[in-house]
C-alpha positions as CSV (number, residue, x, y, z in Angstrom):
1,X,-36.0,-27.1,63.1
2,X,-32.1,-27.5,62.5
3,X,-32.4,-26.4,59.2
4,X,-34.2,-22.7,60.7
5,X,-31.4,-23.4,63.6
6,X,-28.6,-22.9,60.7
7,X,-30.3,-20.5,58.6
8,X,-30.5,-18.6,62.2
9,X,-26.7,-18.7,62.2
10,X,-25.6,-18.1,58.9
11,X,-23.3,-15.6,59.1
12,X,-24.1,-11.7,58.5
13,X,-22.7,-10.5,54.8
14,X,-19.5,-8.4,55.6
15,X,-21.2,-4.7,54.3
16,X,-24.5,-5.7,55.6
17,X,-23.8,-1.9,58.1
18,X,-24.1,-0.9,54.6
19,X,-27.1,-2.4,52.8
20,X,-29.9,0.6,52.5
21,X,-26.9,2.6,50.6
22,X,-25.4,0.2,48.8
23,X,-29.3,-1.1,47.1
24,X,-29.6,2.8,46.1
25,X,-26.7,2.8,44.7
26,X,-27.3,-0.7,43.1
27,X,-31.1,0.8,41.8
28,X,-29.2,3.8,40.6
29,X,-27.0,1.8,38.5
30,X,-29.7,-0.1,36.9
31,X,-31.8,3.3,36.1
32,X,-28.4,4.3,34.2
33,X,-28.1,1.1,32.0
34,X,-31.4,1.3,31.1
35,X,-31.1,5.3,30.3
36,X,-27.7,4.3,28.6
37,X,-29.5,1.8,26.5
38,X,-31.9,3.7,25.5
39,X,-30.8,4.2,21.6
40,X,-27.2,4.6,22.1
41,X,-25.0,6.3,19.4
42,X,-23.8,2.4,18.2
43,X,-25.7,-0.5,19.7
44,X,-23.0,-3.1,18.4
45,X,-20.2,-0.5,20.9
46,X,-23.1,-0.4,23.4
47,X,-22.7,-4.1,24.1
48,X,-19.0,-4.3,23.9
49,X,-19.1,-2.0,26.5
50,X,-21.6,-4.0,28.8
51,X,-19.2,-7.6,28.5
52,X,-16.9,-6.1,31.7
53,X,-20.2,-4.8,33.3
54,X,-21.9,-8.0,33.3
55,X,-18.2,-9.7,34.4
56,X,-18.5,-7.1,37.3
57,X,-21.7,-7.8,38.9
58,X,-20.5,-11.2,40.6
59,X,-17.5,-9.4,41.8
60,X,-19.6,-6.6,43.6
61,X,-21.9,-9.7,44.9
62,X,-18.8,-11.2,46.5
63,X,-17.2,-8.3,47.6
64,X,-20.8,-7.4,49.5
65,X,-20.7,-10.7,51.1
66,X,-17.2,-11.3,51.9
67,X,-15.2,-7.9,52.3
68,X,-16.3,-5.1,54.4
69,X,-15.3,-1.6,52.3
70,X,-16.4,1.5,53.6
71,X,-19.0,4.2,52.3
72,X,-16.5,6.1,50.5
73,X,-15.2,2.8,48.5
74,X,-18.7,2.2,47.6
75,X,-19.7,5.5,46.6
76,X,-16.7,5.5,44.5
77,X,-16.9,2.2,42.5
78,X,-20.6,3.1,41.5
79,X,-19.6,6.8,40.5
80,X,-17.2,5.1,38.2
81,X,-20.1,2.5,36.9
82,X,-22.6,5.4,36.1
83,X,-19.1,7.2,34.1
84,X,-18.8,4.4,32.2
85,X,-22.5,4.0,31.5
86,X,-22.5,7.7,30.2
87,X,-19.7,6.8,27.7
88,X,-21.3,3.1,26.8
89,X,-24.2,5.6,25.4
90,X,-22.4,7.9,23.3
91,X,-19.3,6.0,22.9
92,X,-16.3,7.3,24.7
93,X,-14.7,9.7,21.9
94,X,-18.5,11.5,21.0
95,X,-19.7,12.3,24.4
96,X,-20.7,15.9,23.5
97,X,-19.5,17.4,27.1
98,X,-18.2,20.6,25.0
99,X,-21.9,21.1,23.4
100,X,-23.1,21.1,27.3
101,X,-20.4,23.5,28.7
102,X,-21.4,26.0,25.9
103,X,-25.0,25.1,26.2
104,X,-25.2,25.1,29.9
105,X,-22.1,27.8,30.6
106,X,-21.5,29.5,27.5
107,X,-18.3,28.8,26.7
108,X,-16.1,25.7,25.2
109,X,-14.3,23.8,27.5
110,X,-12.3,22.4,24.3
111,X,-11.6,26.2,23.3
112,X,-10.8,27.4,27.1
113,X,-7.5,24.9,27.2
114,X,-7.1,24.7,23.7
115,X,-7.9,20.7,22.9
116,X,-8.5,19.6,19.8
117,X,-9.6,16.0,20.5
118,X,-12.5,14.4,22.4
119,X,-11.1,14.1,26.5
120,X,-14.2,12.3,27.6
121,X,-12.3,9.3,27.4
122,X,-8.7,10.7,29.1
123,X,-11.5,11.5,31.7
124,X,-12.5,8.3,32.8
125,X,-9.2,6.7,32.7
126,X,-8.4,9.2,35.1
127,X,-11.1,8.7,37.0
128,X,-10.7,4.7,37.1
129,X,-7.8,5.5,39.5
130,X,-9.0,8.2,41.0
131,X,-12.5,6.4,42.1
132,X,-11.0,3.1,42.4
133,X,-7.6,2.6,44.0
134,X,-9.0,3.3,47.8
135,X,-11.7,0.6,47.2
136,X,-8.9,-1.8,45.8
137,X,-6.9,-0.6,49.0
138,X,-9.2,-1.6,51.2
139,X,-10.1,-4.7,49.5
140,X,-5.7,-5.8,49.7
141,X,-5.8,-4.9,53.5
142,X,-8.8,-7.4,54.0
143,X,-7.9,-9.9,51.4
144,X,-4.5,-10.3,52.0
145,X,-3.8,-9.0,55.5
146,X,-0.8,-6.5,54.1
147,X,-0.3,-3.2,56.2
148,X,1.6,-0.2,56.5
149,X,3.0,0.6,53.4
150,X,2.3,-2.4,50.8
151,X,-1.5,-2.0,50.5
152,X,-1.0,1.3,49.3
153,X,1.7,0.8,47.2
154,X,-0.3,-2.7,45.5
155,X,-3.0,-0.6,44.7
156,X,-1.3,1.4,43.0
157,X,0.1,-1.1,40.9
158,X,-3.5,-3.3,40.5
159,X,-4.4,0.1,38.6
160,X,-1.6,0.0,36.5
161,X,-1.3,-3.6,35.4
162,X,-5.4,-3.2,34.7
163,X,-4.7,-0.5,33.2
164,X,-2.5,-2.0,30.8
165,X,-4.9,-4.9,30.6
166,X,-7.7,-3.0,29.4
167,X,-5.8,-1.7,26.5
168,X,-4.9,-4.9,25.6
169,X,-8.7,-6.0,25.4
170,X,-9.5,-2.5,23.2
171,X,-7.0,-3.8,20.8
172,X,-8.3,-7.6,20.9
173,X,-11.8,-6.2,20.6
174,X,-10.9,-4.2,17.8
175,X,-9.5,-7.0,15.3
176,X,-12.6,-9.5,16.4
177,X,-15.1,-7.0,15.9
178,X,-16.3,-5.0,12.6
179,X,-14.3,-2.0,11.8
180,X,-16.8,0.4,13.0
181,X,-17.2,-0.8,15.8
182,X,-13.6,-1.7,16.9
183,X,-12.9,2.0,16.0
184,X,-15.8,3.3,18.2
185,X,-14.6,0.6,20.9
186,X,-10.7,1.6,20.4
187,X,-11.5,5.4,20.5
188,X,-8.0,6.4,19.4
189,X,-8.7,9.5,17.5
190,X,-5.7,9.2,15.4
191,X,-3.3,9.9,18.6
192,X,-1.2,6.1,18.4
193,X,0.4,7.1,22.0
194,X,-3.5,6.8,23.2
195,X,-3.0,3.4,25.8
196,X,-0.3,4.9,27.0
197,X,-1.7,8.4,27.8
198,X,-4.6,6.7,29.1
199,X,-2.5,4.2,31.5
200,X,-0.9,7.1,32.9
201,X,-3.8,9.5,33.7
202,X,-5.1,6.5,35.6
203,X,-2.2,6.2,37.5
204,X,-2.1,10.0,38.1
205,X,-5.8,9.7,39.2
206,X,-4.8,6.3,41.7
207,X,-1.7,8.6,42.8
208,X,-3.9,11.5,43.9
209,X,-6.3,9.0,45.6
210,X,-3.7,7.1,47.8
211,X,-1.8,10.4,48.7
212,X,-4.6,12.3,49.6
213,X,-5.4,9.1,51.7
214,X,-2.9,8.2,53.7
215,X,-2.8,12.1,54.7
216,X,-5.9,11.8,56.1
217,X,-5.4,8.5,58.2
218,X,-1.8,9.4,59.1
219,X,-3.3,12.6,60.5
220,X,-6.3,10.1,61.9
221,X,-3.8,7.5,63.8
222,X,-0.9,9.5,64.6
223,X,2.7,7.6,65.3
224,X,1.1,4.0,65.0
225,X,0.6,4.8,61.2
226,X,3.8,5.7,60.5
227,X,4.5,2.8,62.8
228,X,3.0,0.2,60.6
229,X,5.1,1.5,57.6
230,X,8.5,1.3,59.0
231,X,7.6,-2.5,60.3
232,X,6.0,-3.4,57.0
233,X,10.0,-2.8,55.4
234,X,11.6,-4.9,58.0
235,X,12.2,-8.1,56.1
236,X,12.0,-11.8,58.4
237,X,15.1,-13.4,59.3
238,X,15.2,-16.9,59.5
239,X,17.2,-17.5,63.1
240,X,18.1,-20.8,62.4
């Protein structure tokens, strides 16, 4: 009886306004591993690929249970998942996007602005700050309590320093692992300022996120927005 009693009163997991989404989203993601498993272009790259994936499904367990995100943070974390798994499949620098634009559209998107390289994967580093930064907002403002300006502004920066983290891992990746498929994994194509091309385009992509964000909620709240920001630079004096 106490032990129904507790189980009665254990409390609610934080997205739980969210569940039926969030499982389709979850389902969805599982339907794209397996389709990205399915015979990818280099097995060994495949599940170098997968080592963060698998590091990330505790984190979205947690995050579930203990920090409430909205709809749009959700949708945008598991747009970046199915990205990813898309580029696990082919590896990043062989998705064959230009084959489809000709095949689907009839013309090259390579040719049209005149690139000479693979983008796919300038593409999703891009999109890693362009998905992720709100989500990572919203998760600061509920972790840490910070408002007005600094959740923004940390966001920002969490997509930077991973950023810069990531690239470190290609490169550790790369001397661990075979040749092949530390060159598949590193995807440089010969261009040696790659990591940091690809650290900015996801700080471009966070940059576009947050500004279009705070737009639309300073337009939503009015004065007590821009409120919040001009109290969150006041710094504490210690009267005594």
């Amino acid at each position: 009886m106490a032990e129904s009693s507790k189980k009665g009163t254990r409390k609610a997991a934080a997205n739980a306004p969210h569940r039926t989404i969030i499982l389709w989203l979850s389902a969805l993601f599982v339907v794209s591993i397996t389709l990205s498993g399915w015979y990818p272009l280099f097995p060994e790259d495949w599940i170098v690929e997968h080592i963060l994936v698998l590091a990330t499904a505790p984190v979205l367990w947690l995050l579930y249970r203990k920090i409430p995100l909205s709809v749009v943070s959700w949708v945008g974390i598991y747009l970046f998942l199915y990205i990813h798994e898309l580029g696990a499949h082919y590896t990043y620098s062989k998705v064959p996007y230009d084959q489809w634009t000709q095949s689907w559209f009839g013309f090259s998107l390579n040719g049209f602005f005149g690139w000479e390289r693979n983008h796919f994967d300038r593409f999703v580093h891009f999109t890693y700050g362009l998905l992720l930064a709100y989500p990572l907002k919203e998760i600061i403002t509920a972790w840490c309590g910070a408002r007005g300006f600094w959740p923004w502004f940390f966001a920002l920066d969490v997509v930077m320093s991973t950023s810069c983290f990531y690239e470190l891992l290609e490169w550790a990746a790369a001397l661990v692992f075979s040749e092949e498929v530390g060159t598949a994994y590193l995807g440089t194509q010969g261009d040696v300022w790659d990591a940091h091309k690809d650290i900015l385009l996801a700080v471009i992509g966070g940059f576009i996120t947050l500004t279009v964000a705070t737009v639309l909620e300073a337009r939503k709240r009015g004065a007590v927005f821009w409120k919040e920001w001009r109290e969150s630079f006041r710094v504490a004096r210690d009267v005594n």
